[in-house]
Backbone of each chain as ProteinMPNN parsed JSONL, in Angstrom:
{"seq_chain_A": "XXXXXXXXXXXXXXXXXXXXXXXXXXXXXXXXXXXXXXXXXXXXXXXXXXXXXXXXXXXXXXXXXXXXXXXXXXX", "coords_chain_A": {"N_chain_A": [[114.563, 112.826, 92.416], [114.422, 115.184, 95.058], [112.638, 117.911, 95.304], [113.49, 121.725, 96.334], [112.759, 122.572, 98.923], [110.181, 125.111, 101.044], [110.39, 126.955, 103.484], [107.529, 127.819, 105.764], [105.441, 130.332, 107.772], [102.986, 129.727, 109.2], [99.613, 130.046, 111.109], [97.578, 128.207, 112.884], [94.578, 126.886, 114.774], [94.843, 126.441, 117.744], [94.506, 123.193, 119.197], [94.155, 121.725, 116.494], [96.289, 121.76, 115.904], [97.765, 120.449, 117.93], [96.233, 117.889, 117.224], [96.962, 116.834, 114.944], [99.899, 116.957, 115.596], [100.128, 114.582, 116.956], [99.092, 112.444, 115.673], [100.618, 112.099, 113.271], [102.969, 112.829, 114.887], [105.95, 115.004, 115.464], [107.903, 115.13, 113.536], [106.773, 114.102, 111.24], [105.258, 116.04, 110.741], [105.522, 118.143, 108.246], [105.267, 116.761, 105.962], [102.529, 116.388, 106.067], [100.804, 117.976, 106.105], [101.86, 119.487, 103.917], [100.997, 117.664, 102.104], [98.408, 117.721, 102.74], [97.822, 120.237, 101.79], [98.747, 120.218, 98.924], [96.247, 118.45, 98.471], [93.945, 120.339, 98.924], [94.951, 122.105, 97.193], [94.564, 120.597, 94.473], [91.813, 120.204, 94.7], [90.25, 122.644, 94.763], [91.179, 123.298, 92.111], [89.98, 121.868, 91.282], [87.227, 122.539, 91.545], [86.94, 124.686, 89.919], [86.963, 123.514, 87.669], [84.888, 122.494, 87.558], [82.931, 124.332, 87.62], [83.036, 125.848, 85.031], [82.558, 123.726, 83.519], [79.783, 123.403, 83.802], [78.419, 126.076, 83.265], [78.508, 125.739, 81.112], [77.22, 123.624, 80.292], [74.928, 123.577, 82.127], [73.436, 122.123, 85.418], [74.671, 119.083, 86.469], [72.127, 116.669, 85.966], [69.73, 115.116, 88.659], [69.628, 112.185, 88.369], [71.707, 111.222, 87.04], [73.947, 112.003, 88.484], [72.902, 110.438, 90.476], [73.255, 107.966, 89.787], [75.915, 107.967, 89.31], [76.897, 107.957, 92.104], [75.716, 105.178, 92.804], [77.769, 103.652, 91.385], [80.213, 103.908, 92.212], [82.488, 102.328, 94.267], [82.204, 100.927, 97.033], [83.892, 101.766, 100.558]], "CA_chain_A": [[115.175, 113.873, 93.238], [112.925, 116.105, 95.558], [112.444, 119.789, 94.933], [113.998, 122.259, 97.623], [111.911, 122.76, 100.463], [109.932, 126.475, 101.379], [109.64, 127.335, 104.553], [106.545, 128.445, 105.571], [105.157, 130.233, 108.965], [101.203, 129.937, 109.134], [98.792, 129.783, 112.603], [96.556, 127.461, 113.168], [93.855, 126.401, 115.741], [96.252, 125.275, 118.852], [93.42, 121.952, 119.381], [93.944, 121.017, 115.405], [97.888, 121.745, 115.541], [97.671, 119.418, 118.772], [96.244, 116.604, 117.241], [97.847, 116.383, 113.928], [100.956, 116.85, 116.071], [99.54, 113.601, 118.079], [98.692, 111.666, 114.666], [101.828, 111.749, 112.916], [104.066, 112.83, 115.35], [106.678, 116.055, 115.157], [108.496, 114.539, 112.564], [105.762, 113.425, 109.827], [104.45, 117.472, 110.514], [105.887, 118.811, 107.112], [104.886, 115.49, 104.729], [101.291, 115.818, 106.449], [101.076, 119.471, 105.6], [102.586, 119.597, 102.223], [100.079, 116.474, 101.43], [96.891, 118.443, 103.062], [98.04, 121.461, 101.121], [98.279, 119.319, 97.433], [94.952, 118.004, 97.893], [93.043, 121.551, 98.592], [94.983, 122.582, 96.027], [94.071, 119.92, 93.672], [90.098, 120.724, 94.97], [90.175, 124.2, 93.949], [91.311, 123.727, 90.755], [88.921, 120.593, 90.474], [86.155, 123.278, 91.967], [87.061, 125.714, 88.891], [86.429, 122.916, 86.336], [83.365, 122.298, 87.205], [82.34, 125.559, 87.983], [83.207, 126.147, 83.949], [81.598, 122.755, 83.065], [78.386, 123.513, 84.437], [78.216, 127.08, 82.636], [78.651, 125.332, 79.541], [76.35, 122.862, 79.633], [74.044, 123.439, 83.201], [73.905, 121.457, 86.276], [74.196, 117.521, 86.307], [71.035, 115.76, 86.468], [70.094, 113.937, 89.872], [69.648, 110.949, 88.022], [72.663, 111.037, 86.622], [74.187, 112.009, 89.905], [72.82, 109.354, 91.387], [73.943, 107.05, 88.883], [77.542, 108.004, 89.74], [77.283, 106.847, 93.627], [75.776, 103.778, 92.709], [78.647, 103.155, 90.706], [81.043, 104.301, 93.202], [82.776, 101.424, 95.07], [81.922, 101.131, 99.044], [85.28, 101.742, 101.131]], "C_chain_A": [[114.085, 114.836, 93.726], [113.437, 117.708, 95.403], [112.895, 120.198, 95.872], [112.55, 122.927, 97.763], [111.402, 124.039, 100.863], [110.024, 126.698, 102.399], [108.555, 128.152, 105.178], [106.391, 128.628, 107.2], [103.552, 130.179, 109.089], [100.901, 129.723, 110.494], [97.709, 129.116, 111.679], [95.899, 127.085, 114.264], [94.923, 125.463, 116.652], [95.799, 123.88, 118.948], [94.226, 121.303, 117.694], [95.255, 121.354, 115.087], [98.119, 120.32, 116.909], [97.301, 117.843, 118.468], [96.814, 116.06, 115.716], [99.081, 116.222, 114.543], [100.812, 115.266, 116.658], [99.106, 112.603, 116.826], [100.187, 111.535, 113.795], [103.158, 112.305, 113.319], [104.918, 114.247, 114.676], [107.273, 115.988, 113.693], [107.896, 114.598, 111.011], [105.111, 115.256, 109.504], [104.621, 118.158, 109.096], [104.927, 117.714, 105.996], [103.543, 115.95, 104.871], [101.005, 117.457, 105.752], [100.628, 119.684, 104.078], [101.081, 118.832, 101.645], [98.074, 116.955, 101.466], [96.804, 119.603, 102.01], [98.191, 121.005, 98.942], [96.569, 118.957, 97.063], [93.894, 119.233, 97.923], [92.838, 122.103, 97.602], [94.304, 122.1, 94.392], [91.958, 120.165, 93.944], [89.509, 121.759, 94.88], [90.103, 124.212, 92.95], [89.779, 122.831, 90.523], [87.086, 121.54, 90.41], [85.856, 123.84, 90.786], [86.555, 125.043, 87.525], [85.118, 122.743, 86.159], [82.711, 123.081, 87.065], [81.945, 126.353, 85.759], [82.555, 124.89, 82.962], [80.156, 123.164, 82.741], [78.055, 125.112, 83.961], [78.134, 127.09, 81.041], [77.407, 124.749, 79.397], [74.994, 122.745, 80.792], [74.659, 122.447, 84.177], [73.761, 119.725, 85.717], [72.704, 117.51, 86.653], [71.148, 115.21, 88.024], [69.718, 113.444, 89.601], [71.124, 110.749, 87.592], [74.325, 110.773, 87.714], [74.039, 110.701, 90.674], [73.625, 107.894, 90.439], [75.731, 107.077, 89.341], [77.669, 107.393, 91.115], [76.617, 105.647, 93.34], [76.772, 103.139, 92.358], [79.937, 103.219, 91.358], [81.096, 103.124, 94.264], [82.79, 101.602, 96.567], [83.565, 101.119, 99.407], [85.278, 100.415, 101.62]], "O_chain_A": [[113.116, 115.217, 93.07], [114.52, 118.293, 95.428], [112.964, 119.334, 96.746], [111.701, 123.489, 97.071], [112.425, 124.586, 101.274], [108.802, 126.635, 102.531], [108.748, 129.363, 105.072], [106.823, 127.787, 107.987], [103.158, 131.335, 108.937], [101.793, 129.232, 111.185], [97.229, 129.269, 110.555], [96.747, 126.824, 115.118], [95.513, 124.4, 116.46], [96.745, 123.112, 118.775], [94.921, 120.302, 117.864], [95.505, 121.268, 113.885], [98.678, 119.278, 116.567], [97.744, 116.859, 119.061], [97.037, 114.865, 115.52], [99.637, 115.216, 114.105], [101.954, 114.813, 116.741], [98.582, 111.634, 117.375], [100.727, 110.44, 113.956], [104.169, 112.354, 112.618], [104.633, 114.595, 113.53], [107.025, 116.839, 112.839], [108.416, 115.007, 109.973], [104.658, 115.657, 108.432], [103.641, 118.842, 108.802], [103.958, 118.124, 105.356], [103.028, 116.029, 103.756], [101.204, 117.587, 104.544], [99.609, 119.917, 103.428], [100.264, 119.384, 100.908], [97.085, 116.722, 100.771], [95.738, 119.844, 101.443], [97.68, 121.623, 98.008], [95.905, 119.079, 96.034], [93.012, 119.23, 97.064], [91.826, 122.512, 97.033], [93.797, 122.795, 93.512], [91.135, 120.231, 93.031], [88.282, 121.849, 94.911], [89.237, 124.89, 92.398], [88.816, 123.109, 89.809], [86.144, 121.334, 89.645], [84.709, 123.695, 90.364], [85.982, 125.605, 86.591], [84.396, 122.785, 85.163], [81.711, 122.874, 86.378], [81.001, 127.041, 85.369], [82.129, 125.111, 81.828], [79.584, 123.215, 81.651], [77.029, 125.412, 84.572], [77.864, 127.915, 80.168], [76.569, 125.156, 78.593], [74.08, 121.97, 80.51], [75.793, 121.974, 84.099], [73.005, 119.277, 84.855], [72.184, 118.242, 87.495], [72.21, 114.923, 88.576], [68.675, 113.452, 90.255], [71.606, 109.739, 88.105], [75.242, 109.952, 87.728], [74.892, 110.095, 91.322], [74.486, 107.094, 90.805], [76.464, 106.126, 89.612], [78.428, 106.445, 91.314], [77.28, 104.768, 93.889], [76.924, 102.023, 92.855], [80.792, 102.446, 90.925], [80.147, 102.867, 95.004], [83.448, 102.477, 97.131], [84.384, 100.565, 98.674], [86.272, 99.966, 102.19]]}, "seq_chain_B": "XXXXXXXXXXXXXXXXXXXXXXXXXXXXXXXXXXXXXXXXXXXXXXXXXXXXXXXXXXXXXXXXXXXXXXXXXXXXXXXXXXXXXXXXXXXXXXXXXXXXXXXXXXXXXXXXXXXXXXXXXXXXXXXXXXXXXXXXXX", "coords_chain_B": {"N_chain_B": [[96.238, 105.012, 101.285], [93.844, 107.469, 98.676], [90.616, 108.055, 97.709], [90.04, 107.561, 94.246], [89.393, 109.44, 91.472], [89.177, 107.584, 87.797], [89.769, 108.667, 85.031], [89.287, 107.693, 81.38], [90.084, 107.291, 77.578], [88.056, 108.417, 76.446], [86.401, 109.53, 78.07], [88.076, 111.922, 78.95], [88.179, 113.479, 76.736], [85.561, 113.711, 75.984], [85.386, 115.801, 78.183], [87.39, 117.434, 77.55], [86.357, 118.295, 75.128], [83.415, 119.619, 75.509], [81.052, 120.583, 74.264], [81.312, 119.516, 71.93], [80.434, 117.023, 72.28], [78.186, 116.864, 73.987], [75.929, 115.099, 75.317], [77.424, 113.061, 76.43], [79.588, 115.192, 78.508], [77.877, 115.958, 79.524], [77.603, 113.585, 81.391], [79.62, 113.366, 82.244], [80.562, 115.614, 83.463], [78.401, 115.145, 85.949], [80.467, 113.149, 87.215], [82.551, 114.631, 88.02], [81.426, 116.441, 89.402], [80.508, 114.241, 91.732], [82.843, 113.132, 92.331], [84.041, 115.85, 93.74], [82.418, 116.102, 95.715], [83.405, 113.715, 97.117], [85.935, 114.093, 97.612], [87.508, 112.989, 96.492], [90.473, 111.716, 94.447], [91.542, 113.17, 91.401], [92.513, 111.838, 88.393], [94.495, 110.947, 85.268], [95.366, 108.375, 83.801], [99.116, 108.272, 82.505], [99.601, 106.436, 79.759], [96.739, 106.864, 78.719], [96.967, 109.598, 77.106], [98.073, 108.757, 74.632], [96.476, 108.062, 73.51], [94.807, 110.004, 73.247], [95.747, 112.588, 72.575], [96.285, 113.826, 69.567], [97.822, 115.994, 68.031], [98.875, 119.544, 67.484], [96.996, 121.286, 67.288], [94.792, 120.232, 68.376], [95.203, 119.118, 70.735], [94.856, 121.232, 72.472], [93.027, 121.285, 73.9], [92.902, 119.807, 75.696], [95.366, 119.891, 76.675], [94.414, 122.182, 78.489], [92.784, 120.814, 80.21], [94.375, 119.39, 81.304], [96.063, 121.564, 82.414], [94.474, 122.145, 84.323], [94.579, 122.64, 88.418], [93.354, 120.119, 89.366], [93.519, 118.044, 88.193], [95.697, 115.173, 87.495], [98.097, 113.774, 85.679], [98.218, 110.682, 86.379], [101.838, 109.233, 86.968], [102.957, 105.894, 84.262], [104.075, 103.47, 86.095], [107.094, 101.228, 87.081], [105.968, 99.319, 88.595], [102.797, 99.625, 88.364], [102.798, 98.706, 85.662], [104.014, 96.614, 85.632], [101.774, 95.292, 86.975], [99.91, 95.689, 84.975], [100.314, 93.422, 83.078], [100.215, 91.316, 84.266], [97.648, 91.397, 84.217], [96.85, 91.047, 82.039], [97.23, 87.98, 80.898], [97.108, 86.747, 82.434], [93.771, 87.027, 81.609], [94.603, 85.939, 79.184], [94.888, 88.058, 76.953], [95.767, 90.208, 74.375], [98.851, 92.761, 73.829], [96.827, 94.469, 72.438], [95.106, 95.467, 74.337], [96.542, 96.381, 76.057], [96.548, 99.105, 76.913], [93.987, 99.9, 78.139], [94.584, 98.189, 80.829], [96.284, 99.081, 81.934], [95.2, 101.301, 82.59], [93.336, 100.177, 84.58], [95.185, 98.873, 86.419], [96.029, 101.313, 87.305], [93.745, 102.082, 88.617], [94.112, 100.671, 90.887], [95.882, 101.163, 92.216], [94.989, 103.029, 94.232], [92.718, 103.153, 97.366], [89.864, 102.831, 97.029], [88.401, 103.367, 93.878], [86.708, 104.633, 90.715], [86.607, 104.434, 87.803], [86.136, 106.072, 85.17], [84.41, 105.638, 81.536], [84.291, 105.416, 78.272], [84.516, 102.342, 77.212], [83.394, 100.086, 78.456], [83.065, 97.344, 78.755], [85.556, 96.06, 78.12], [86.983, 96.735, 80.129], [85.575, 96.281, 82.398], [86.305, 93.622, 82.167], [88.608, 93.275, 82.886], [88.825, 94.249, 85.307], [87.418, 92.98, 87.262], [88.083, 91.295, 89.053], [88.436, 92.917, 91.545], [87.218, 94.635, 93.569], [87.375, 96.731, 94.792], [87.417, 98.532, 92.808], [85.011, 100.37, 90.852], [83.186, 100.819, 87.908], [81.938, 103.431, 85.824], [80.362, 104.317, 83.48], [80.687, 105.897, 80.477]], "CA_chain_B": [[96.268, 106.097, 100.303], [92.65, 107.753, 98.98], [89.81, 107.429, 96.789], [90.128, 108.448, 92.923], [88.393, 109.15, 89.761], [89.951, 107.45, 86.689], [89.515, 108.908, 83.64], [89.917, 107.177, 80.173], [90.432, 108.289, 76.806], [86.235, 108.828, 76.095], [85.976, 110.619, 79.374], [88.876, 113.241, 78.817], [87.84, 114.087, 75.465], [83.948, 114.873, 76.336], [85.727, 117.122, 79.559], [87.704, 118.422, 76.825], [85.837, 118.919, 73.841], [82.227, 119.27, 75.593], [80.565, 121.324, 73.049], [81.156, 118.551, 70.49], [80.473, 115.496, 73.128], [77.347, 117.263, 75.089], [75.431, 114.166, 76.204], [78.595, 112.632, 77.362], [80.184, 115.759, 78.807], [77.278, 115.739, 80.991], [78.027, 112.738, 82.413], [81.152, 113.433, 82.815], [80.468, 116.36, 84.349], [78.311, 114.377, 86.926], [81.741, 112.738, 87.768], [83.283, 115.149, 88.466], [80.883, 116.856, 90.928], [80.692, 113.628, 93.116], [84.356, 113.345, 92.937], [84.646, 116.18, 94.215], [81.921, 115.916, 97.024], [83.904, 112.359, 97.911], [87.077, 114.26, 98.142], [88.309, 112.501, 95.947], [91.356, 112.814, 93.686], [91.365, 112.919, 89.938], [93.659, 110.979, 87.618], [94.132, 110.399, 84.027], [96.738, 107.4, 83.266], [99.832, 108.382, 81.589], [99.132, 105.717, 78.418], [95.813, 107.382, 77.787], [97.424, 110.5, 76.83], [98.685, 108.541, 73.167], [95.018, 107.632, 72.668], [93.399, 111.577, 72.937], [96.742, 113.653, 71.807], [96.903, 113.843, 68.335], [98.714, 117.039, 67.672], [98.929, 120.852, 68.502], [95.523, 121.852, 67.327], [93.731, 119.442, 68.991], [95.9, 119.275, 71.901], [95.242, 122.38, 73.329], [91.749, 121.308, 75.081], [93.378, 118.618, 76.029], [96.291, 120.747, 77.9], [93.532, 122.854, 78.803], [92.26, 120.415, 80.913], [95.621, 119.165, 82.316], [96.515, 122.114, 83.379], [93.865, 122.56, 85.851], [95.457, 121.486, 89.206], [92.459, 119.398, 90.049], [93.088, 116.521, 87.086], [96.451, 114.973, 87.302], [98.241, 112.47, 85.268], [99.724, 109.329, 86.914], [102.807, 108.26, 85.774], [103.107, 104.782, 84.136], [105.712, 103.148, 86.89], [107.126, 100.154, 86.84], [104.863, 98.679, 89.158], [101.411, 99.56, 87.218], [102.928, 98.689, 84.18], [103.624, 95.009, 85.972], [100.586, 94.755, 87.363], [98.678, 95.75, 83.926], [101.27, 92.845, 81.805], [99.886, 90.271, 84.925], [95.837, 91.12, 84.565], [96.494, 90.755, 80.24], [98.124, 86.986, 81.531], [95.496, 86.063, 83.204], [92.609, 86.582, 81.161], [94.974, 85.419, 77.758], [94.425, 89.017, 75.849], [97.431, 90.541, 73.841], [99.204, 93.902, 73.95], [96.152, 95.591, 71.996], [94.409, 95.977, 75.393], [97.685, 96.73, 77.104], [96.032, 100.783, 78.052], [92.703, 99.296, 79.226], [95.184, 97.206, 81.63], [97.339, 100.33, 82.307], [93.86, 102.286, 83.644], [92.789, 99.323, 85.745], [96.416, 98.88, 87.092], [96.753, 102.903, 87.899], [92.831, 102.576, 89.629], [94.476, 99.792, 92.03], [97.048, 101.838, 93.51], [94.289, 103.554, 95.469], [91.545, 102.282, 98.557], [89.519, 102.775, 95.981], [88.738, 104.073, 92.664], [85.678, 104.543, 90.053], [87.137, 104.266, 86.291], [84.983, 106.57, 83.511], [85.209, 105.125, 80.664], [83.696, 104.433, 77.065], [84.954, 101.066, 76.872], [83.449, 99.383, 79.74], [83.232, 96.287, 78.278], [86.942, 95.311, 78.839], [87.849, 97.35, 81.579], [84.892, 95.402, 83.702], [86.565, 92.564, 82.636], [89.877, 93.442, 83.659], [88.635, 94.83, 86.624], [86.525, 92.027, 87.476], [88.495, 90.257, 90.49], [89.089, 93.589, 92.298], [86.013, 94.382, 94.157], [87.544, 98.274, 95.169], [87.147, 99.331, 91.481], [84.03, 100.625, 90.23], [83.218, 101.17, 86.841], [80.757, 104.137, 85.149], [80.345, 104.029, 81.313], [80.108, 107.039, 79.6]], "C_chain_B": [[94.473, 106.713, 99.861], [91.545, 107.149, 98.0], [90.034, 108.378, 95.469], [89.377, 108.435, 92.112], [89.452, 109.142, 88.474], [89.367, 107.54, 85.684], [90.157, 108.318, 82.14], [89.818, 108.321, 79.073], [88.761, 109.429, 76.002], [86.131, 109.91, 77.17], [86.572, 111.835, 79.443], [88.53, 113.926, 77.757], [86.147, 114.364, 75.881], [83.779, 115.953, 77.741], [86.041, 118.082, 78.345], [87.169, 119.352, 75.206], [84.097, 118.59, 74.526], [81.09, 119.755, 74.802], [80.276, 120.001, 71.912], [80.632, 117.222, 71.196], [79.036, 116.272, 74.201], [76.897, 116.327, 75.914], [76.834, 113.105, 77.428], [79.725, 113.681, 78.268], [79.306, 116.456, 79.9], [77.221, 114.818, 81.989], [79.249, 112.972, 83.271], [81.565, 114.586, 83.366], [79.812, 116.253, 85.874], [79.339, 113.94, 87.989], [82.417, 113.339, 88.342], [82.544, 115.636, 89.866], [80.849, 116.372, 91.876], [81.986, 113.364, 93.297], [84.728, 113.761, 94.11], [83.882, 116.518, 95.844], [82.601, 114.804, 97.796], [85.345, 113.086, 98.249], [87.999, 113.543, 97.744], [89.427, 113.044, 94.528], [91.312, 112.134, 92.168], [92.324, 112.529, 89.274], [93.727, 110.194, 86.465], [95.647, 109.55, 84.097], [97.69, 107.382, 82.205], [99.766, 107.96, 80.062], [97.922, 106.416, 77.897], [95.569, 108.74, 77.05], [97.759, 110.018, 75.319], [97.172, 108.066, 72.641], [94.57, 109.113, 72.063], [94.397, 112.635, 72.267], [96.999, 113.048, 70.213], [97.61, 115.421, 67.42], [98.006, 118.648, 67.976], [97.642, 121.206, 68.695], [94.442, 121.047, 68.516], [94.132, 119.204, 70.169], [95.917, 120.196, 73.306], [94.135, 122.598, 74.513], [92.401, 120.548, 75.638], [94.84, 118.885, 77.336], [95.697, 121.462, 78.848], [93.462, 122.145, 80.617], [93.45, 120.207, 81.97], [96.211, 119.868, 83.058], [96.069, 122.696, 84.651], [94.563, 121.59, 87.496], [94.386, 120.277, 89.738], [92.361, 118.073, 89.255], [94.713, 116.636, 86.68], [97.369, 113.618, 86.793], [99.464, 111.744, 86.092], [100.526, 108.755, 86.323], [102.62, 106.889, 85.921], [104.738, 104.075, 85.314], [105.81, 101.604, 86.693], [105.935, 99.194, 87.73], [103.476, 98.347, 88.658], [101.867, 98.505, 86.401], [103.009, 96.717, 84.357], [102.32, 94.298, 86.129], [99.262, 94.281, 86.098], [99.28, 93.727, 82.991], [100.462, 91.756, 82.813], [98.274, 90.004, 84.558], [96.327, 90.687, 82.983], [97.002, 88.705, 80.008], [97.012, 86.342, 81.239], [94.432, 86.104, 82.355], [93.36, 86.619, 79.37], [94.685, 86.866, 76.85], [96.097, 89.481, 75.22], [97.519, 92.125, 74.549], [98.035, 94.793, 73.292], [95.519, 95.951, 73.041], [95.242, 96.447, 76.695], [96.908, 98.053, 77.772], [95.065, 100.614, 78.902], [94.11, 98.565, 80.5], [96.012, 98.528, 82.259], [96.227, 100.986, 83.318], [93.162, 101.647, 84.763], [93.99, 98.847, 86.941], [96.536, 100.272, 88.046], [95.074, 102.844, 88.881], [93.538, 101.856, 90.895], [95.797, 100.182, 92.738], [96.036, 103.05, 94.178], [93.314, 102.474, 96.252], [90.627, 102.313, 97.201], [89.078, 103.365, 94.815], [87.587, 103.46, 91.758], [86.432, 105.017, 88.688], [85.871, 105.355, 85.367], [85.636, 105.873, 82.382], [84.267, 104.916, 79.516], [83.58, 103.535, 76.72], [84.309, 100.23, 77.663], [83.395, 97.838, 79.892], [84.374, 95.276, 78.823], [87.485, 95.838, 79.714], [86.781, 96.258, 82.59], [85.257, 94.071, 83.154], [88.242, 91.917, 83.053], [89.892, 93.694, 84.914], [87.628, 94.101, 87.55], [86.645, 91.479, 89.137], [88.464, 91.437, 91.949], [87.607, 94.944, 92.71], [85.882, 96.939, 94.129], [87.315, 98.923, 93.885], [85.796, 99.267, 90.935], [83.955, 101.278, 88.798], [81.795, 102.342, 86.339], [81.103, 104.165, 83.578], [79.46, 104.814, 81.22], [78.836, 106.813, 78.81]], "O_chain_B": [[93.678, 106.417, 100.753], [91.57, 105.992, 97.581], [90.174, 109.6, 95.521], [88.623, 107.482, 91.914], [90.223, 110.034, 88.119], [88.523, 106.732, 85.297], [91.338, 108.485, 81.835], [89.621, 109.529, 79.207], [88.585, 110.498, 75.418], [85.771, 111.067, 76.951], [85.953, 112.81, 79.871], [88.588, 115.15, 77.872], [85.792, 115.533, 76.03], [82.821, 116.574, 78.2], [85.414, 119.1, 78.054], [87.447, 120.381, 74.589], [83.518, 117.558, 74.186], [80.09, 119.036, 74.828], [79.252, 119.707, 71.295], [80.421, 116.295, 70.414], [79.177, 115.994, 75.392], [77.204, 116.383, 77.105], [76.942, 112.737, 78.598], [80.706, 113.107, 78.739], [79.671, 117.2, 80.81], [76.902, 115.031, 83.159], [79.628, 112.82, 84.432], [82.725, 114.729, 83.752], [80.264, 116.878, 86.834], [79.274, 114.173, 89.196], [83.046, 112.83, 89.27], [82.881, 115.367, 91.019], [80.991, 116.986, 92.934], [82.38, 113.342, 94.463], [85.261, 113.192, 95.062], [84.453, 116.986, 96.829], [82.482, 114.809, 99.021], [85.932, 112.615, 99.224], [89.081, 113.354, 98.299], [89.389, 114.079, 93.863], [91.112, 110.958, 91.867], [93.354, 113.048, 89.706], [93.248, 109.062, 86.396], [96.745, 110.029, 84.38], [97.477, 106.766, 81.161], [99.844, 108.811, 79.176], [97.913, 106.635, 76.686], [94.508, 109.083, 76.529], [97.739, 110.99, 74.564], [96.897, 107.774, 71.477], [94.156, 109.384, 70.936], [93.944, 113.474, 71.488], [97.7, 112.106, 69.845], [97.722, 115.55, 66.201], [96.929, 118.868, 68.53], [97.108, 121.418, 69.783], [93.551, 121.477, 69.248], [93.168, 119.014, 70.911], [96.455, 120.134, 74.411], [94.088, 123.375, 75.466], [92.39, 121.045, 76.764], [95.132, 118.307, 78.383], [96.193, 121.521, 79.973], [93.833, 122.61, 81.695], [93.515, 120.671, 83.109], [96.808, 119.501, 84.07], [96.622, 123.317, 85.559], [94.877, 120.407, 87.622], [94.819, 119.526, 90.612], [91.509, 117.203, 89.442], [95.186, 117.524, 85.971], [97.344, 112.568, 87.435], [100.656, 111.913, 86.347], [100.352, 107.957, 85.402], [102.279, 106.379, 86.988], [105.952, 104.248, 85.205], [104.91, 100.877, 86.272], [105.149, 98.434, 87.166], [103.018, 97.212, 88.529], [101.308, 97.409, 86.46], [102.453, 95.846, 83.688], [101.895, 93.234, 85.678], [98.376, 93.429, 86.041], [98.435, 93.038, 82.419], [99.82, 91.035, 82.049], [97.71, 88.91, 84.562], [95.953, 89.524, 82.835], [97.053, 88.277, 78.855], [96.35, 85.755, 80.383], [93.954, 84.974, 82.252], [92.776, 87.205, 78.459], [94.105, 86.571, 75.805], [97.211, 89.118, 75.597], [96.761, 92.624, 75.381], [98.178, 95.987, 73.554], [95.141, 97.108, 72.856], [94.877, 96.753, 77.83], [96.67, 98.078, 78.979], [95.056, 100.972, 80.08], [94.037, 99.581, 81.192], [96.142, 98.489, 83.483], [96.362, 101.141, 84.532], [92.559, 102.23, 85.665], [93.715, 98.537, 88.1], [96.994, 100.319, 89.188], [95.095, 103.548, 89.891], [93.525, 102.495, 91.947], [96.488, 99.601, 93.575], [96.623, 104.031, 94.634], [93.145, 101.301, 95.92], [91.008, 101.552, 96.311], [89.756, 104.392, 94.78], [87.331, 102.256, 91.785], [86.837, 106.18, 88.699], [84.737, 104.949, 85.112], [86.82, 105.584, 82.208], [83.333, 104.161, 79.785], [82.691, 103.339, 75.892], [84.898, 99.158, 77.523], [83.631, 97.219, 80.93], [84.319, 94.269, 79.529], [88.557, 95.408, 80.141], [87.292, 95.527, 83.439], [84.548, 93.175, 83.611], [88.762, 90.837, 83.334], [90.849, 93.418, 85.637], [87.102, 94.672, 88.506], [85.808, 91.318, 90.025], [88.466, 91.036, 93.113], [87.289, 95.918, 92.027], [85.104, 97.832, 93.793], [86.951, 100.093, 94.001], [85.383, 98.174, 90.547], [84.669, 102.254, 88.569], [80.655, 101.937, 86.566], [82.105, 104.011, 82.88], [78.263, 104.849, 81.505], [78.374, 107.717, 78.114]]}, "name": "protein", "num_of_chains": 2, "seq": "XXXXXXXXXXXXXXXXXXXXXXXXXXXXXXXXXXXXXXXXXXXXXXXXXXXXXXXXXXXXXXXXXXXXXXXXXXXXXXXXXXXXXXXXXXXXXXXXXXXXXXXXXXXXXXXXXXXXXXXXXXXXXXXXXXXXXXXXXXXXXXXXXXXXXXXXXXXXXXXXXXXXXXXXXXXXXXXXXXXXXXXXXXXXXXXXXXXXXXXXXXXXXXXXXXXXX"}
């Protein structure tokens, strides 16, 4: 069952309301939204962990670093 | 759908207890940073929640972590849970590697997806056929 719905009024750049409008259509505008607005959110917090990581224990290595995109599957 | 970082039960526990796990809670702090330069999204697999919870005390890094919004657990759905029961089939293993199969099931519902993991052993050989999954070992 889905959660009730907020309504929200925000501005945005007329060009980058134009082509999301033009990518999924009037319709898809809320899902696309909602879904842009989850993942910031989720990248904030993810920002905060590290931010509290990396006070604990310093920055990663760039070996280690690099070690991670090697390991990181090509699209 | 996008790209993720799957965390096992080694990888959540040196996020969450990094003090006691340093060398590995720098890796796994690594992980996270290119994560989150890839824009990618973070995701611990419902099942590996009965590996790292063992009760309140110890629980509470462990909520800690969960409750940041940036590390969220995927539920086990029926689908995963098929997919994991098909890879344990295939390469003849029993139910003791059912969670490994659960974490390689939950990376393959994204484009693709880099596993942390202590184990890497049997996850790269669960994860063998399926090219989009990358593996790092803690």
């Amino acid at each position: 069952m889905g959660q009730p719905a907020a309504k929200l009024s925000v501005s945005v750049p007329g060009e980058l309301a134009a082509a999301v409008r033009k990518c999924v259509g009037a319709r898809g505008l809320s899902r696309f939204v909602a879904r842009a607005m989850a993942h910031e959110l989720e990248r904030e917090g993810l920002g905060v962990l590290i931010h509290e990581l990396e006070e604990k224990l310093g920055p990663p290595s760039k070996s280690e670093i690099t070690r991670v995109r090697r390991a990181w599957p090509k699209r | 759908m996008a790209e993720a970082l799957i965390l096992d039960a080694e990888a959540l526990n040196a996020l969450a207890f990094p003090a006691e796990r340093k060398v590995l809670a720098e890796r796994a702090s690594a992980i996270l940073r290119v994560a989150h330069d890839k824009r990618a999204l973070v995701r611990v697999p419902a099942p590996v929640l009965a590996e790292v919870c063992r009760g309140v005390r110890y629980d509470s890094a462990i909520n800690h972590l969960l409750n940041n919004p940036g590390v969220r657990v995927a539920e086990l759905t029926r689908t995963v849970a098929q997919n994991a029961g098909h890879m344990l089939a295939r390469l003849k293993l029993s139910s003791a590697h059912a969670i490994d199969a659960f974490v390689v099931a939950t990376a393959l519902q994204f484009d693709t997806a880099l596993i942390a993991t202590g184990d890497p052993d049997d996850i790269r050989r669960l994860a063998a056929p399926f090219r989009r999954v990358g593996i790092f070992a803690l």
